[in-house]
C-alpha positions, 0 to 999 in steps of 0.5 A, a space after each residue: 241321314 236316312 237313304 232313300 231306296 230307288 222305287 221303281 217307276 209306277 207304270 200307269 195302266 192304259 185308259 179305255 180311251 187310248 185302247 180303243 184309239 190303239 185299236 182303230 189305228 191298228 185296225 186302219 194299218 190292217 186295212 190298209 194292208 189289205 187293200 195294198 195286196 189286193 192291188 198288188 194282185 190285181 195288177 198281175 190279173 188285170 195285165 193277164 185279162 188285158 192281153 186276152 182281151 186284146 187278142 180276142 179284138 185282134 182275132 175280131 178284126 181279122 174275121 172283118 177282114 176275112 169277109 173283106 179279102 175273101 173275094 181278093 187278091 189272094 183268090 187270085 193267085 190260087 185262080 192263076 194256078 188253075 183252080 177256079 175262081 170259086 174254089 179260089 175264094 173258098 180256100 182263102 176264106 178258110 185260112 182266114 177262118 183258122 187264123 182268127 180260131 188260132 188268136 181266139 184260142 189263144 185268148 181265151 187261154 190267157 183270160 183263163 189265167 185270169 184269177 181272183 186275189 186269193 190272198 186278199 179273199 183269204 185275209 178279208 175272211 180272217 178280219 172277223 175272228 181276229 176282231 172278235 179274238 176267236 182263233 
């Protein structure tokens, strides 16, 4: 009887074709990724921008309203202290006015932390040497 030795299996190359689908599903997982961390950033940036804006609205209605109360109630209360009414009405308009610098101020400091998805930039900017193997 003659033995038979174990042979190793054969281990088949792959065909161009599978490399090429291997590499289109790859290439979809990485975008897809991208994509998820651009949304991901964004969110943090959107919620930021969305604060400032409302602070800037906010800062808006309350100059309308300076214009509005500027001739009003709390004119009023200055004119019972004795202040005319002129006066009265200046004094009020004014603190109105650094409310509404106040909340603009304060909007336009969190509009500046508004920031572009740097990670997102920086791995979109790396797709063409990856594609084309360069280091």
């Amino acid at each position: 009887m003659g033995q038979f030795e174990p042979q190793p299996p054969v281990q088949e190359e792959p065909t161009i074709g599978k490399l090429v689908v291997d590499a289109f599903d790859d290439f979809g997982a990485l975008l897809r990724n991208v994509i998820a961390l651009a949304k991901s950033e964004m969110k943090v940036s959107v919620k930021t921008g969305g604060i400032g804006v409302a602070l800037f609205a906010l800062a808006g209605f309350l100059v309308l309203l300076a214009i509005v109360m500027i001739s009003f109630a709390a004119a009023y209360f200055i004119v019972m202290a004795g202040l005319d009414p002129a006066w009265a009405f200046l004094i009020v308009f004014g603190a109105y006015m650094l409310i509404a610098a106040l909340l603009g101020f304060i909007g336009y400091l969190k509009v500046r932390k508004v920031r572009a998805p740097e990670k997102t930039i920086a791995q979109v900017q790396e797709l063409p040497r990856t594609l084309l193997n360069q280091p």
